[in-house]
N, C-alpha and C positions, 0 to 999 in steps of 0.2 A: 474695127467696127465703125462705122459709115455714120454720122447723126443724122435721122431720120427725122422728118416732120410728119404729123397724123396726118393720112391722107386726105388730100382735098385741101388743105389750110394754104392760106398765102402766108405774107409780111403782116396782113391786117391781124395788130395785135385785140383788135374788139372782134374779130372774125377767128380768133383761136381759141381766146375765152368762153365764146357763142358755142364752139364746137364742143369746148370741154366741159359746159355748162349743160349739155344734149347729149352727151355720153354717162355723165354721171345721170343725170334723169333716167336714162335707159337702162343703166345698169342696178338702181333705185327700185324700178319697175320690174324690172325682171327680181331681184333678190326679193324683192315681195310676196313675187308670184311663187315662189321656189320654198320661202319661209313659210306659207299659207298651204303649199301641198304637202310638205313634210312634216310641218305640225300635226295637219289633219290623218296622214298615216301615222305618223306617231302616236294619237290618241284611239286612230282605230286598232292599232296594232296590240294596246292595250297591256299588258305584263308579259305575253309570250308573244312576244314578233317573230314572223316568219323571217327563213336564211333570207329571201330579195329583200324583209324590210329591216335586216340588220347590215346586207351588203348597204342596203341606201346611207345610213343612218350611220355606218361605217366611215362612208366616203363623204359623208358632211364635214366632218373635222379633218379628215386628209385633204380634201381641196381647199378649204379655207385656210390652212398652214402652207399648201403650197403657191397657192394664189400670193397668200402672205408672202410668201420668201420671193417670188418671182419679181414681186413689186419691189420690195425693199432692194434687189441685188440691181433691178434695172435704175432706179434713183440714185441708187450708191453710186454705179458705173458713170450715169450722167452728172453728178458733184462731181467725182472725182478729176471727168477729162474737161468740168467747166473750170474748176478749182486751179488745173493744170493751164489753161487758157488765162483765166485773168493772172494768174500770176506771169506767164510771159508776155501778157499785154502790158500789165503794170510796170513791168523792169523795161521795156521797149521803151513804154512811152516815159518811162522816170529819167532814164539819159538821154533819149532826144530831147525832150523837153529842159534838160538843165546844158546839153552840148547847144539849144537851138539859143538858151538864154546870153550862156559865156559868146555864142558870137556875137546875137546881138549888141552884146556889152560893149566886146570889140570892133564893132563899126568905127570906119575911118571916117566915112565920106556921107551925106544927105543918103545918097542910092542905096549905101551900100544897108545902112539901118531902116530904108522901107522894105531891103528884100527880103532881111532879116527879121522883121516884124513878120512880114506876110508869111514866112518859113514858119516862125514860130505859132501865128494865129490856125496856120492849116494844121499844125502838131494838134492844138487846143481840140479844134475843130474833129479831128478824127478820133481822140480821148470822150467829146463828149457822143459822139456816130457809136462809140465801141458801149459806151454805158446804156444807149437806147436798145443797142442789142440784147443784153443782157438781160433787159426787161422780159425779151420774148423767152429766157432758158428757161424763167418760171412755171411757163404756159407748159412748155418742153418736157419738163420735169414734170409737172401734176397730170401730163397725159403717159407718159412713162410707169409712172406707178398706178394710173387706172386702169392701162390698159388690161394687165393679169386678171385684173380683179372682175373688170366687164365681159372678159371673154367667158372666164369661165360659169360669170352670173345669167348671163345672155344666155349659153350653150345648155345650163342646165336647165331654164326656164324653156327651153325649146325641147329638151329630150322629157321632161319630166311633163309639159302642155300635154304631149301625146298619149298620157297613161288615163 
């Protein structure tokens, strides 16, 4: 499985926040709209609701467990293959960084310990590159487990508009 980014998003991590700030809104809105028509059948429906308004009424707790599960197994999935990731960046960058030291140490000559500096400062340098990524799996992640839940909040608010 491929890591996907919500469509339309760059690198801008204020521009993915933006995105998942207007999805939860929309999903906000729609689950409003959904909770407001199903209440209102529910109170029309009164002590004997019709078989459509117990299918509906049915399918409220089955999509919200599956929505559920859907989010939790794609968040899971996205820890697990991040969790797998910083752990081989970690162990990469833990012996370059202590093989990049012991040469430095071993420098013979003026050159030979600037090259060795500048080897070891690029090591730094791509340690702290790897940590600002990280930042964006958050983004990553909080749009992963919204998505289930927007879809299906979205879809009902558009199937149940029409009644």
């Amino acid at each position: 499985m491929t890591q996907r980014r919500p469509r339309g998003l760059s690198a801008d991590p204020m521009l993915q926040w933006t995105n998942l700030a207007v999805r939860t809104i929309e999903m906000m809105m729609a689950s409003a709209q959904v909770i407001g028509h199903r209440t209102t059948r529910m109170a029309d429906a009164g002590f004997t609701p019709s078989a459509r308004d117990q299918e509906e009424f049915t399918l409220m707790g089955q999509e919200k467990f599956e929505a559920a599960a859907e989010s939790a197994q794609a968040m899971t999935m996205h820890l697990m293959k991040l969790n797998q990731r910083l752990w081989e960046q970690t162990s990469a960058r833990m012996v370059g960084g202590a093989a990049a030291m012991w040469s430095l140490a071993g420098s013979q000559t003026l050159g030979q310990s600037v090259e060795r500096q500048a080897d070891l400062f690029n090591l730094v340098s791509e340690s702290a590159q790897s940590m600002s990524k990280l930042a964006g799996s958050g983004v990553t992640l909080a749009h992963r487990g919204l998505r289930p839940i927007h879809a299906k909040a979205t879809a009902n608010a558009k199937r149940l508009g029409g009644r």
